[in-house]
C-alpha positions in Angstrom: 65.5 15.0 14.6 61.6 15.0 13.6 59.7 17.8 13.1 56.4 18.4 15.3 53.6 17.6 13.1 52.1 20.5 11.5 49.4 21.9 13.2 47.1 20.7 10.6 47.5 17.2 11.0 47.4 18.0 15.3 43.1 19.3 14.4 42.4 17.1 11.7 39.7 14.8 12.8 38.0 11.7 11.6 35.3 12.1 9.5 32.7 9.7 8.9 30.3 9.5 5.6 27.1 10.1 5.8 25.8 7.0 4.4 28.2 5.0 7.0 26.5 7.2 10.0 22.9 5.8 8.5 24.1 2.0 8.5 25.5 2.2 11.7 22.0 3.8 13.1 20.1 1.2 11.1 22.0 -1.6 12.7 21.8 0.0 15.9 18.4 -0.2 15.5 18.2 -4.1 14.4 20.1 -4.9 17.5 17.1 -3.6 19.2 15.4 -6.0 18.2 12.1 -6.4 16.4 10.0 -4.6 18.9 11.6 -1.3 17.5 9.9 -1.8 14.1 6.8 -3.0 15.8 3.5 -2.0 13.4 1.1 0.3 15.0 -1.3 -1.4 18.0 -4.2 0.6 17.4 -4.8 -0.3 13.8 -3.9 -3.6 14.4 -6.5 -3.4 17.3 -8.8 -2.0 15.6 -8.5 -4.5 12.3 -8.9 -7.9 14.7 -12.5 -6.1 16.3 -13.9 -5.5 13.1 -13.9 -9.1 12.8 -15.0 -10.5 16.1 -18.2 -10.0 18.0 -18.6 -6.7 19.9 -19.4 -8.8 22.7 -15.8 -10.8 22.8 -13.5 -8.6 24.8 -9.7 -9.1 23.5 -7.2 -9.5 26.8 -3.7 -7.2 26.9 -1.5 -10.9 26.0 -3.7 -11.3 23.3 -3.5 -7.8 21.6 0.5 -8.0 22.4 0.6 -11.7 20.1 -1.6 -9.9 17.7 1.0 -6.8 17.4 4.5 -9.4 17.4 2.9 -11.7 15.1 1.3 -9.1 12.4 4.9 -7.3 12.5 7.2 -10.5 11.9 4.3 -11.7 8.9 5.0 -8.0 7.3 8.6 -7.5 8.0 8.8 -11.5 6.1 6.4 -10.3 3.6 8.5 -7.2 2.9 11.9 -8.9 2.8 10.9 -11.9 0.7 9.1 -9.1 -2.0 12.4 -7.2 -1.6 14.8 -10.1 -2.4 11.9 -10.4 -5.3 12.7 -7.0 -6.5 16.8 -7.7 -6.6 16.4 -10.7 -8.2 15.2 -8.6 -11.4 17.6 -5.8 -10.7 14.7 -3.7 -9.4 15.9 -0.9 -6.4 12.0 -0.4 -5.4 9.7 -3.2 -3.9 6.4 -2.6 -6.3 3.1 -4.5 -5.8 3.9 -6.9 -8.1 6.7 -8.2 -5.6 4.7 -8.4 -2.9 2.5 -10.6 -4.6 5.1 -13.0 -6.0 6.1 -13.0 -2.3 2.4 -14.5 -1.1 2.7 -16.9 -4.1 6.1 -18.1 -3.6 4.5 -20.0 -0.5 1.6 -21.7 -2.0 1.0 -24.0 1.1 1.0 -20.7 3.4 -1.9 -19.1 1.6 -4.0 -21.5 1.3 -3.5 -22.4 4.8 -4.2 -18.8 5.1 -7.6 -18.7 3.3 -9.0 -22.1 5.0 -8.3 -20.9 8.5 -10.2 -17.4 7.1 -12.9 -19.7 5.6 -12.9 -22.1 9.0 -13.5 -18.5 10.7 -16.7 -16.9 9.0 -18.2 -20.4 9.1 -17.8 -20.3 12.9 -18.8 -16.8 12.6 -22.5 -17.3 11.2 -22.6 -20.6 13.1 -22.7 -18.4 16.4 -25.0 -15.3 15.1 -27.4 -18.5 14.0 -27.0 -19.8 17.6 -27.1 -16.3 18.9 -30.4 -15.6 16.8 -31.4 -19.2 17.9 -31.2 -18.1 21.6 -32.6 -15.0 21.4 -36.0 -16.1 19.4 -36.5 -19.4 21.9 -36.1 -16.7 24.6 -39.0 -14.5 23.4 -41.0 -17.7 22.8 -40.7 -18.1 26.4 -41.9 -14.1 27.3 
């Protein structure tokens, strides 16, 4: 015949380690997908006016592609500087990694700096035309 099982082993519960309760909330949280790591709108808001006319108005689908598409360039940027860092044994992203990251994609960034180059020329061509308008306008007063 058995004997009942102890009364310790009848409360004895399953535990689970911390550090396995974090990776099970941090894949939780991937499954979300990548709205849940989303960057914040109102910098991002605020950054894209500072370069743009006061008079250009930016519409809600446009600040929403602005949001999704400066999160999924810093989430790369982030995980391309940390495979940088464990590729020299290193357990905290620095600087330094994030700049190998940028320069690992040569074609990128200087894609990068002729679209921002493409932009400030279109930039002063308006204020001219702008400045243009406004002077033929008082020649006309």
């Amino acid at each position: 015949m058995r004997d009942a099982p102890s009364e310790a082993a009848r409360t004895s519960t399953l535990t689970i380690p911390p550090s396995t309760k974090l990776v099970l909330k941090q894949q939780e949280t991937a499954l979300k997908g990548i709205e849940s790591f989303e960057l914040p709108r109102s910098n991002i808001i605020k950054c894209a006016k500072s370069d743009i006319p006061d008079s250009v108005q930016l519409r809600k689908e446009v600040q929403q592609a602005l949001v999704k598409s400066a999160t999924v360039f810093i989430s790369y940027l982030t995980a391309t500087a940390h495979d940088n860092a464990t590729k020299k044994k290193g357990k905290i992203i620095t600087a330094q990694h994030v700049f190998d990251g940028v320069e690992e994609e040569p074609d990128q960034s200087v894609r990068l700096d002729d679209d921002a180059a493409d932009a400030s020329m279109l930039r002063k061509s308006l204020h001219a035309q702008d400045d243009a308008d406004e002077d033929q306008l008082m020649d006309e007063d």
